[in-house]
C-alpha positions as CSV (number, residue, x, y, z in Angstrom):
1,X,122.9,96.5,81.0
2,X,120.5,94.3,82.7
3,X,117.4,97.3,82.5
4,X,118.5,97.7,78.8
5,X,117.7,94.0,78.2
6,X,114.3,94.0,80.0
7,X,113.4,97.3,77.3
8,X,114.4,95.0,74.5
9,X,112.6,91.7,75.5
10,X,108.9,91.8,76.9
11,X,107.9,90.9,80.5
12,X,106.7,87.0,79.8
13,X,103.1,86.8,79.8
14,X,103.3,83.2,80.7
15,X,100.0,83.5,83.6
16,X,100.5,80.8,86.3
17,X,100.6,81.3,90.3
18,X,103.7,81.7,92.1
19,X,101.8,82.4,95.4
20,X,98.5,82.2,97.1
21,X,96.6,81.6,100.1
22,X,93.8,80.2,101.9
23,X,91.3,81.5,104.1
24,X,90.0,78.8,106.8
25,X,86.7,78.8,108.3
26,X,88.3,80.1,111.2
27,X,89.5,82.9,109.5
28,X,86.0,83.5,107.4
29,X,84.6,83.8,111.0
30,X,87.3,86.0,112.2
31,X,86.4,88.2,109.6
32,X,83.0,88.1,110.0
33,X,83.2,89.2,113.6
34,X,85.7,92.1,112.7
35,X,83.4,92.7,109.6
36,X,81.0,96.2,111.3
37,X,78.1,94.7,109.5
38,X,76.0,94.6,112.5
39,X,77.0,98.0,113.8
40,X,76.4,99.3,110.1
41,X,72.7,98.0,110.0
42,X,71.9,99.2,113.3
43,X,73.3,102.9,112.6
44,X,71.6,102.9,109.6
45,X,68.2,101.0,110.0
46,X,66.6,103.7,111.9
47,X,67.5,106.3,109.1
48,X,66.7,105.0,105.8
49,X,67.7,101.5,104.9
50,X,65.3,99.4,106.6
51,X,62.2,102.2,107.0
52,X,58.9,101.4,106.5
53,X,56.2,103.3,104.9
54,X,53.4,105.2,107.5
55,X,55.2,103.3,110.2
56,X,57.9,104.8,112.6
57,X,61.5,102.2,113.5
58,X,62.5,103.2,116.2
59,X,64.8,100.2,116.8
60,X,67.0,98.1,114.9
61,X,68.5,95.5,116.6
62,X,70.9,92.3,114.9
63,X,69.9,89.4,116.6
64,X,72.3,86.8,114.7
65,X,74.9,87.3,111.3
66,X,76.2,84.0,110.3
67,X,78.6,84.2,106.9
68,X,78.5,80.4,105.6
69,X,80.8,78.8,103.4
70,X,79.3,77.2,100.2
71,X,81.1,75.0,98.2
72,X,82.4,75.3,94.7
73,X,79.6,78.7,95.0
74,X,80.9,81.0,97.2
75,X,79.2,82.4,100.6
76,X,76.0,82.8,102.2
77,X,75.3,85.6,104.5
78,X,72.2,85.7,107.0
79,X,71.4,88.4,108.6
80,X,68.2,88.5,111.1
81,X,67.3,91.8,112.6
82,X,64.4,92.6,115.2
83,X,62.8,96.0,114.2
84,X,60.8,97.3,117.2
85,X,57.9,99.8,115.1
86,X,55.2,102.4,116.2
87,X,52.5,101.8,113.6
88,X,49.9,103.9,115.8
89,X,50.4,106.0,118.7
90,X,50.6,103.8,122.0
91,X,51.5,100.6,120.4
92,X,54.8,98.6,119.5
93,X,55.9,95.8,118.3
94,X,59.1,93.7,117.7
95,X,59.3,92.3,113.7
96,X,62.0,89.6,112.7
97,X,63.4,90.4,109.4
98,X,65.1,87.6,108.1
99,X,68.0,88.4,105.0
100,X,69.4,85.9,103.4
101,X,71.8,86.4,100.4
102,X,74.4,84.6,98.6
103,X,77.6,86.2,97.9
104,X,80.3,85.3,95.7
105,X,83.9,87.0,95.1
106,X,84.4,87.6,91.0
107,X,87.3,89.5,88.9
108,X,86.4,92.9,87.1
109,X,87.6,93.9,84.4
110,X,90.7,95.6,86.3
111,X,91.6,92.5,87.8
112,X,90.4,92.9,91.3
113,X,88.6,90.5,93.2
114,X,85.1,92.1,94.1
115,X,82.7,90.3,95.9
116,X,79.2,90.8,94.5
117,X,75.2,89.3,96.4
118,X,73.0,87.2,94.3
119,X,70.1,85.3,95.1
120,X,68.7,87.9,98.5
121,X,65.6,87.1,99.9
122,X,63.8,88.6,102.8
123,X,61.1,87.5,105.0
124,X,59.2,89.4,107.7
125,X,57.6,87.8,111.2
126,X,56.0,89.2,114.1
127,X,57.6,88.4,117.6
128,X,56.0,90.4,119.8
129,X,53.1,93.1,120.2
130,X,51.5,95.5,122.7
131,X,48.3,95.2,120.6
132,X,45.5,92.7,121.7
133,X,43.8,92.6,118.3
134,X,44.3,92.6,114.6
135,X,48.1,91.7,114.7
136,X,48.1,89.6,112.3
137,X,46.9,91.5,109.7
138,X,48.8,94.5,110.8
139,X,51.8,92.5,110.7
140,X,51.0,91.5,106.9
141,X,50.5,94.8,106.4
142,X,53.9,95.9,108.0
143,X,55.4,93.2,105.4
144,X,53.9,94.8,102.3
145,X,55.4,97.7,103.3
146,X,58.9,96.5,103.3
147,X,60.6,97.3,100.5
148,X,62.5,93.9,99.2
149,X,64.3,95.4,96.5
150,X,66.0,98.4,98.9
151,X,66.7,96.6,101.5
152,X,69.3,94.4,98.9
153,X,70.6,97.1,97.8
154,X,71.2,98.2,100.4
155,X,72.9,94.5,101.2
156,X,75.4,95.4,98.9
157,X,76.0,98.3,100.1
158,X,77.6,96.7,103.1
159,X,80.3,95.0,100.7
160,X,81.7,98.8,100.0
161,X,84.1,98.5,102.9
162,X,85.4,94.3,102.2
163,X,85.7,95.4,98.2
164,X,87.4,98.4,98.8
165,X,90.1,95.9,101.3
166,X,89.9,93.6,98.2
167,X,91.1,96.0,96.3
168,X,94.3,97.0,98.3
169,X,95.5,93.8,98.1
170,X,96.7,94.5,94.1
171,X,98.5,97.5,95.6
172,X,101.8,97.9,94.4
173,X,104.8,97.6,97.7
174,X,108.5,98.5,97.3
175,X,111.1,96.4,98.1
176,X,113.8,98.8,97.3
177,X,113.6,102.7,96.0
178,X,113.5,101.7,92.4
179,X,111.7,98.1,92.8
180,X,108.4,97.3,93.8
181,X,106.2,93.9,94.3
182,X,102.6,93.6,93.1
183,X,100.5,90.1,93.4
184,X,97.9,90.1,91.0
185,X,95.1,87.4,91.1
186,X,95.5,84.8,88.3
187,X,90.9,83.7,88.8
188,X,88.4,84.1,91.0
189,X,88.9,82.2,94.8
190,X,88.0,78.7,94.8
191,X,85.7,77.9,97.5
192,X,85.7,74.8,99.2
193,X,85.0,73.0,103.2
194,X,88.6,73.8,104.1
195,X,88.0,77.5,102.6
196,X,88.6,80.1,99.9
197,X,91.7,79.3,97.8
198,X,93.3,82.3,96.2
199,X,96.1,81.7,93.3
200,X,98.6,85.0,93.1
201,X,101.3,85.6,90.1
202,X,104.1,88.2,91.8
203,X,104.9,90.8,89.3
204,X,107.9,93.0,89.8
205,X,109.1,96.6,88.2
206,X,112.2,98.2,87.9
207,X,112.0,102.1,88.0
208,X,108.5,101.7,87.3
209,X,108.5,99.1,84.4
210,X,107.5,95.4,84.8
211,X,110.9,92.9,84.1
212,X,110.5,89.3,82.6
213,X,111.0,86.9,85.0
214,X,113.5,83.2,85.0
215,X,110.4,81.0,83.6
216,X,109.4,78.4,86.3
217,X,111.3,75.2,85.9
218,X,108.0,73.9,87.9
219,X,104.5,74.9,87.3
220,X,103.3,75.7,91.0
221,X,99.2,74.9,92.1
222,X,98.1,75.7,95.8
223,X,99.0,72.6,98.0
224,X,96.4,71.1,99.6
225,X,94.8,72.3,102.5
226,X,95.1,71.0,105.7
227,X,91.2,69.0,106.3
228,X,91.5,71.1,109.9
229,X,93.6,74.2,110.7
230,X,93.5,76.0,113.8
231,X,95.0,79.4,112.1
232,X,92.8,82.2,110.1
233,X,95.1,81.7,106.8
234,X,97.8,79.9,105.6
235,X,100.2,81.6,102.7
236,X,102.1,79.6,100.4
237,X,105.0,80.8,98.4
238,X,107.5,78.4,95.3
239,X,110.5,78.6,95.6
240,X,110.1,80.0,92.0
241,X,108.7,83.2,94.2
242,X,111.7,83.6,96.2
243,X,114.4,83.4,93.0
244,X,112.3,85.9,91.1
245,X,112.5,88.4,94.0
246,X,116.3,87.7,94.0
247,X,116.5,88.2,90.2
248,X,114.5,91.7,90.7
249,X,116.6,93.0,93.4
250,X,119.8,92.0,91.2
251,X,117.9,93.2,87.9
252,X,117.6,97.0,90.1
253,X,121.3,97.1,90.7
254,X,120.4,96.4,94.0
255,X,123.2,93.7,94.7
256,X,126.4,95.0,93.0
257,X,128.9,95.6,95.9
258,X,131.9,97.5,96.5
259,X,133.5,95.4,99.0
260,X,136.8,97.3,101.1
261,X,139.6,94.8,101.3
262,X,142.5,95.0,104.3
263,X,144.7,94.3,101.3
264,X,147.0,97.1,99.6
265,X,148.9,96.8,96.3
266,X,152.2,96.0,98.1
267,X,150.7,93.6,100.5
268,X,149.8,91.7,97.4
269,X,153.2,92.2,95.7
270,X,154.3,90.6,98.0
271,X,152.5,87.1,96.5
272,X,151.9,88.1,92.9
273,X,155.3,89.3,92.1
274,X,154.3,91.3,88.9
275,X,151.8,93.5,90.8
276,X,155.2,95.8,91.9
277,X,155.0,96.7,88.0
278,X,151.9,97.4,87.6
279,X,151.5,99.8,90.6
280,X,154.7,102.3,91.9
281,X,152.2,103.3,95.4
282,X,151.3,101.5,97.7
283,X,147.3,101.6,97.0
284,X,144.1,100.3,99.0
285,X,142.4,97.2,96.9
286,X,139.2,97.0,96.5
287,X,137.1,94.7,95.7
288,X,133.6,95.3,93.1
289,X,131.1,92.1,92.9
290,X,128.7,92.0,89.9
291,X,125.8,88.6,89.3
292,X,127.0,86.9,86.6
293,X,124.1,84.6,86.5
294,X,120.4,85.0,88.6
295,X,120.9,84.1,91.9
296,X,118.7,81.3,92.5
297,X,117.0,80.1,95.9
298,X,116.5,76.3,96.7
299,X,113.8,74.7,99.3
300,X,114.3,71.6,101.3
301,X,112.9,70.2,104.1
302,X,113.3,72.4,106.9
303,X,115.8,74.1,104.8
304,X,116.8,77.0,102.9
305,X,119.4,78.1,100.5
306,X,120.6,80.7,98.5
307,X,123.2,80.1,95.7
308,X,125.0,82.7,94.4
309,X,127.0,82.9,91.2
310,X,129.6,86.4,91.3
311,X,132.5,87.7,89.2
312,X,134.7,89.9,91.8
313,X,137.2,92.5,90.5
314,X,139.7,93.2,92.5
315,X,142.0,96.6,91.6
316,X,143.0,99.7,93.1
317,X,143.1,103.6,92.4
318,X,140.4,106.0,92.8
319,X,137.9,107.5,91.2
320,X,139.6,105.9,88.5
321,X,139.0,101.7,89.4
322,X,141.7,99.6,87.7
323,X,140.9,96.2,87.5
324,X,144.0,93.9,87.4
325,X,142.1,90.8,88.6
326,X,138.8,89.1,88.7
327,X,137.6,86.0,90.6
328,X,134.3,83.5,89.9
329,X,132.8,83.3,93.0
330,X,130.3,80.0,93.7
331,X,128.9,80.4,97.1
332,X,126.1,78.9,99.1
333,X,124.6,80.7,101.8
334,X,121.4,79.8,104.1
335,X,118.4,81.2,104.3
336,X,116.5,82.5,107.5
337,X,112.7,83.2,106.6
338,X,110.4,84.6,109.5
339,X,107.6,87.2,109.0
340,X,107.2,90.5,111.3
341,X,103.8,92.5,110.7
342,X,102.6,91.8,106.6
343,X,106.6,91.5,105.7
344,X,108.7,88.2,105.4
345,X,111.9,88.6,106.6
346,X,114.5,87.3,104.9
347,X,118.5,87.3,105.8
348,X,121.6,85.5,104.4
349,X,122.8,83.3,107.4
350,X,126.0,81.0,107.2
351,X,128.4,80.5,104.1
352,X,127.8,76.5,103.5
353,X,130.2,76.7,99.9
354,X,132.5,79.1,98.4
355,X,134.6,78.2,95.4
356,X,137.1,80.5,93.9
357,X,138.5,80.2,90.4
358,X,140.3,82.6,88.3
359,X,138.5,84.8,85.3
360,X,140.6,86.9,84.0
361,X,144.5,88.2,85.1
362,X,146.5,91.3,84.4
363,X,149.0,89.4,86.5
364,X,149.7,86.4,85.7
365,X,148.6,83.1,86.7
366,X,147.4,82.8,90.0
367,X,146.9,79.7,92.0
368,X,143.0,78.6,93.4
369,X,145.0,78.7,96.7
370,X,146.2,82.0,96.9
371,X,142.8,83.3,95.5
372,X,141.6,81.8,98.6
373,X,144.3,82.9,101.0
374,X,143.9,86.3,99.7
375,X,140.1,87.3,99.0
376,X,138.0,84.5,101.2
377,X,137.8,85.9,104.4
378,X,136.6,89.3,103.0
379,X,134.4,87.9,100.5
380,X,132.7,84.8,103.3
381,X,132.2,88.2,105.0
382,X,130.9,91.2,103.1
383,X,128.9,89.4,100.3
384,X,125.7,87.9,102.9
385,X,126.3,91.0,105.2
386,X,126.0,93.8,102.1
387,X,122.8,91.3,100.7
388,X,121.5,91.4,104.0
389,X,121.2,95.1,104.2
390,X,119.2,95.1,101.1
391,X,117.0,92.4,102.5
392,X,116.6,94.2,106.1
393,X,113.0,95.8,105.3
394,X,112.0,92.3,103.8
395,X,109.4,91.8,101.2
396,X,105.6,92.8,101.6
397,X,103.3,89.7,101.7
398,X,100.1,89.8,99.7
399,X,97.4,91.4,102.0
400,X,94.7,93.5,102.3
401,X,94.9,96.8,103.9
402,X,94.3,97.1,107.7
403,X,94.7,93.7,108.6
404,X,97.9,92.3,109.5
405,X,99.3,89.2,110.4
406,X,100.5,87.4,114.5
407,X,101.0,83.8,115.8
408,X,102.9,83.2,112.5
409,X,104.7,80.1,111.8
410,X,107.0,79.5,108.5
411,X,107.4,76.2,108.0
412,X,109.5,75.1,104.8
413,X,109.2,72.0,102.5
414,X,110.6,70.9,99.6
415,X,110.1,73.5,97.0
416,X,107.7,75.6,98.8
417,X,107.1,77.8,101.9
418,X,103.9,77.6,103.9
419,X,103.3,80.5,106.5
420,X,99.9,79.7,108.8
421,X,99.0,82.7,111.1
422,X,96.4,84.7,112.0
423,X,94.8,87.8,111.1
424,X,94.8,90.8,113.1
425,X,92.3,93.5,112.4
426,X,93.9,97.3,113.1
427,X,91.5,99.8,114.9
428,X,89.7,102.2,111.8
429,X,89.1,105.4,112.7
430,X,85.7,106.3,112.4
């Protein structure tokens, strides 16, 4: 029923952050140094990129990259490279060439973030010769021959690799066999001294088709960054984020639970007198637990929760289920949060609140005490222990391919969840 709603009313369109992150300068530099610019220049200098006309390179060499947040702009990138040319047989000398271009991260029209140069200048000096004579205008004439325009393309060139990462980051992750997560970027990164702000909107499908989400009773904006962290990133999730994954998993079926009860027909008869006419065998009760509302997730300090709202029907017989009874079910359960690798882990911990009341009877009356007596134990139980095994691969967090995340720490305040690690670069194979 629920996927037959979704078909009939369209995903909301409403666009406004969920999640997001921000890069520190620590992390910009941890990036920097993981980045293979420097061994990318020096591979390729000799061959093509950097060549100069009637003169032979026969060393490249990157004397210092520095990647330097600007703000409310984007990023500047200097690169200064020490070219050791033959421009006549028996001579060489060392000349600096200085790059400097600014970069800054836009959306195409796909809705990736791509990070694109602007503003590249070069500049040539001479640092050393074996010549005694005429360096100077050799060296002027060594600059001429440098080819400004190539040499920025070929800048750009070197954002291949960190646009194609970029790119993975709107890659779609399942959750379950028929539900998958997908964090699309709502703008372009803010940039700023404490570092590059990035607002996400989680999208879920359901056998491949995207489901409208519970609105946010909140609108949620990036909170502020700390003036000076020690970690690479910090990830921040509403507690919005958390209900709609909750509201997917239950939208893909993913929660409704057929629970095994110690119980048998003439166990209950034994209570609920008119059971002995409804059944002539002694059969095994079981026990079938739909949502009947979203399940819906609630941040405090240090604290979270997950409050569950559940119709159970309790009968007997199979493959034919008949329902003689069915039970509201109010519980409160905790939440554990941790991350392992780019996943956040989340389990159903302790049963804070369960309320019984009766929905419906094919039995008669039956008193919120004997409800209790009978169906508590099972249901305090099986309910967080069946969610939890939906909920044992966790959810993928928004990140781009071959980096992952250590030194994590999930801290939770009211109505959001902040998660400052680091990044971890994974060996590429070359």
């Amino acid at each position: 029923l629920s996927i037959l709603l979704s078909l009939l009313v369209p995903a909301h369109t409403t666009r406004s952050p969920d999640c997001g992150g921000i890069l520190t300068p620590s992390g910009l530099s941890y990036c920097k140094s993981r980045s293979h610019i420097s061994h990318t220049i020096s591979r390729e200098g000799r061959q093509q990129q950097l060549s100069v006309r009637r003169n032979q390179v026969n060393s490249v060499t990157v004397t210092e990259l520095t990647l330097t947040l600007i703000p409310d702009a984007g990023l500047r990138l200097s690169i200064d490279v020490d070219l050791g040319i033959t421009p006549a047989p028996s001579t060489t000398k060392v000349m600096r060439l200085s790059i400097l271009s600014d970069l800054h991260v836009e959306m195409n029209p796909e809705g990736n973030l791509e990070m694109v140069t602007s503003a590249c200048k070069t500049s040539m000096e001479e640092m050393q010769s074996t010549e005694e004579m005429e360096s100077k205008s050799s060296s002027s004439d060594v600059e001429k021959d440098i080819n400004v325009d190539k040499i920025c393309l070929e800048v750009s060139k070197l954002l291949l690799l960190p646009n194609e990462r970029l790119m993975s980051l709107t890659a779609q992750f399942p959750i379950t066999p028929s539900c998958q997560v997908q964090y699309l970027p709502l703008a372009a990164p803010m940039f700023s001294e404490q570092g590059i702000t990035i607002s996400l909107q989680t999208t879920f499908q359901v056998v491949g088709m995207a489901i409208p989400l519970p609105v946010s009773p909140v609108p949620f904006s990036m909170p502020e960054p700390a003036t000076s962290s020690p970690s690479h990133l910090t990830l921040a999730f509403s507690e919005h984020f958390y209900t709609s994954l909750f509201f997917a998993l239950e939208m893909a079926g993913a929660f409704n639970m057929t629970i095994p009860s110690p119980l048998t027909t003439a166990t209950m008869a034994q209570k609920i007198t008119q059971m002995g006419s409804l059944f002539q065998e002694d059969l095994p009760v079981t026990l079938q637990a739909v949502f009947r509302s979203t399940p819906r997730v609630v941040l405090e300090e240090g604290k979270a929760a997950l409050k569950l709202f559940l119709t159970v029907h309790v009968g007997a017989g199979s493959p034919a289920f008949q329902n003689f009874l069915s039970v509201n079910v109010d519980m409160t359960a905790g939440l554990l949060l941790s991350v392992a690798d780019t996943r956040m882990m989340i389990s159903a911990a302790g049963i804070e609140e369960v309320e019984l009341s009766l929905a419906a009877s094919d039995v008669g009356p039956v008193p919120a005490a004997l409800l209790e007596e009978l169906f508590l134990p099972t249901i305090r139980a099986e309910v967080p222990a069946q969610m939890n095994v939906v909920l044992s691969e966790g959810i993928f967090l928004p990140h781009i391919s071959s980096f992952t995340y250590t030194d994590v720490n999930v801290v939770i305040h009211k109505d959001y969840v902040l998660v400052p690690c680091n990044l971890k670069l994974q060996a590429r194979p070359e």
